[in-house]
C-alpha positions as a Python dict, from the first residue, in 0.01 Angstrom:
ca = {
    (1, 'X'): (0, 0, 0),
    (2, 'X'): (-372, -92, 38),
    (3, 'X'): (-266, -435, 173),
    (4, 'X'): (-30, -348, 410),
    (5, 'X'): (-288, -52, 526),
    (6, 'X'): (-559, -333, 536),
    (7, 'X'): (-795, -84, 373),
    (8, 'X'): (-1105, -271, 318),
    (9, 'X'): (-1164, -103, -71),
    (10, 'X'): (-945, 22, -255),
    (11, 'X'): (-1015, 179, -603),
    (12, 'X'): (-744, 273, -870),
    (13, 'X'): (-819, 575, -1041),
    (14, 'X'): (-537, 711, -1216),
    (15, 'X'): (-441, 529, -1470),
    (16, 'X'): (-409, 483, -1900),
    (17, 'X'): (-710, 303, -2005),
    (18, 'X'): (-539, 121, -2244),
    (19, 'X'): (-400, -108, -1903),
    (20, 'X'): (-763, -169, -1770),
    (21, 'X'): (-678, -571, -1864),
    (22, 'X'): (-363, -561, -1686),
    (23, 'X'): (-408, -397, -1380),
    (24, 'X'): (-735, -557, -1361),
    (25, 'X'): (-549, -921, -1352),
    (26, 'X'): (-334, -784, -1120),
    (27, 'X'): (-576, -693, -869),
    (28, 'X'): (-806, -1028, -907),
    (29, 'X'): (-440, -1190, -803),
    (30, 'X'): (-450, -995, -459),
    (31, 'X'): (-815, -998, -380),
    (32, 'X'): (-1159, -877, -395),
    (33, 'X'): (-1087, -567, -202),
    (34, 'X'): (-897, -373, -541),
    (35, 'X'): (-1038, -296, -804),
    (36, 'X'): (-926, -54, -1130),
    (37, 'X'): (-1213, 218, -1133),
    (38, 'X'): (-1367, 236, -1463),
    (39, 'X'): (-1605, 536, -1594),
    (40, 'X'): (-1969, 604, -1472),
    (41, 'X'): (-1871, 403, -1164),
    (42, 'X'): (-2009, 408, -777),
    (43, 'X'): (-1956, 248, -449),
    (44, 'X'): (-2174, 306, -156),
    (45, 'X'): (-1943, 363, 175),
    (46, 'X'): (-2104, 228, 479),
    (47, 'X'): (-1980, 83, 839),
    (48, 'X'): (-1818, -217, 875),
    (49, 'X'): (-2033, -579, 772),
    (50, 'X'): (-2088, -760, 1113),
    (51, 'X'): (-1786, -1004, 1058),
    (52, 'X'): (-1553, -682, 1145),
    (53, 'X'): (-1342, -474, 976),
    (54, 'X'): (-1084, -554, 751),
    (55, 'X'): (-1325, -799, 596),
    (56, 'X'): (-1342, -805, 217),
    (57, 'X'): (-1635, -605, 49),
    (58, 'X'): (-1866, -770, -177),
    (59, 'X'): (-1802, -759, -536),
    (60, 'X'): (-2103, -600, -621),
    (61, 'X'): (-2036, -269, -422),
    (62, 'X'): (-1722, -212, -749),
    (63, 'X'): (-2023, -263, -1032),
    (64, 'X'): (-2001, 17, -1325),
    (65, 'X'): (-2344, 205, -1334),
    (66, 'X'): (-2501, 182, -1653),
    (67, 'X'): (-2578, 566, -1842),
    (68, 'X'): (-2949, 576, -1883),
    (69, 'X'): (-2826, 817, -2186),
    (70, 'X'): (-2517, 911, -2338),
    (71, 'X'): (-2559, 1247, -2213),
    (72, 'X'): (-2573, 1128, -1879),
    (73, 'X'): (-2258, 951, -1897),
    (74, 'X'): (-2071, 1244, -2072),
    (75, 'X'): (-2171, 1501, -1780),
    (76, 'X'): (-2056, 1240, -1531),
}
C-alpha cells in the first residue's frame, strides 16, 4: 500500500518484535522510504526536499533516539 500510494515515509508500527529481522529485510528490498519502527524512535515531518515530492527521505530521518536514562525510555 505505501508504494502504490507513493507515500514518501512510511513506518510499520504494529508488529511482534520477534520479526524486526524479517520485515526489516523486507523493506530494505523495496526502498529507503519503509522502515519497521522500533522503540524510543522519531522522525521529523517537514515539506517536501526541493527535488519534489515523492522523493525518497533520507535514512537518517528513521534513526532510533538513544534514552539518556532508562527511565526515560520506559515513560516513552
Amino acid at each position: 500500500m505505501a508504494v502504490r500510494s507513493e507515500a514518501r515515509a512510511t513506518l510499520l508500527v504494529h508488529y511482534a518484535p520477534g520479526r524486526r529481522a524479517e520485515l526489516q529485510a523486507l523493506c530494505d528490498a523495496i526502498g529507503p522510504h519503509l522502515r519497521p519502527a522500533v522503540a524510543g524512535q522519531t522522525i521529523t515531518i517537514g515539506p517536501s526536499r526541493a527535488e519534489g515530492a515523492g522523493g525518497p527521505i533520507e535514512a537518517a530521518a528513521y534513526a532510533p533516539r538513544a534514552a539518556s536514562s532508562a527511565a526515560s525510555a520506559r515513560d516513552r
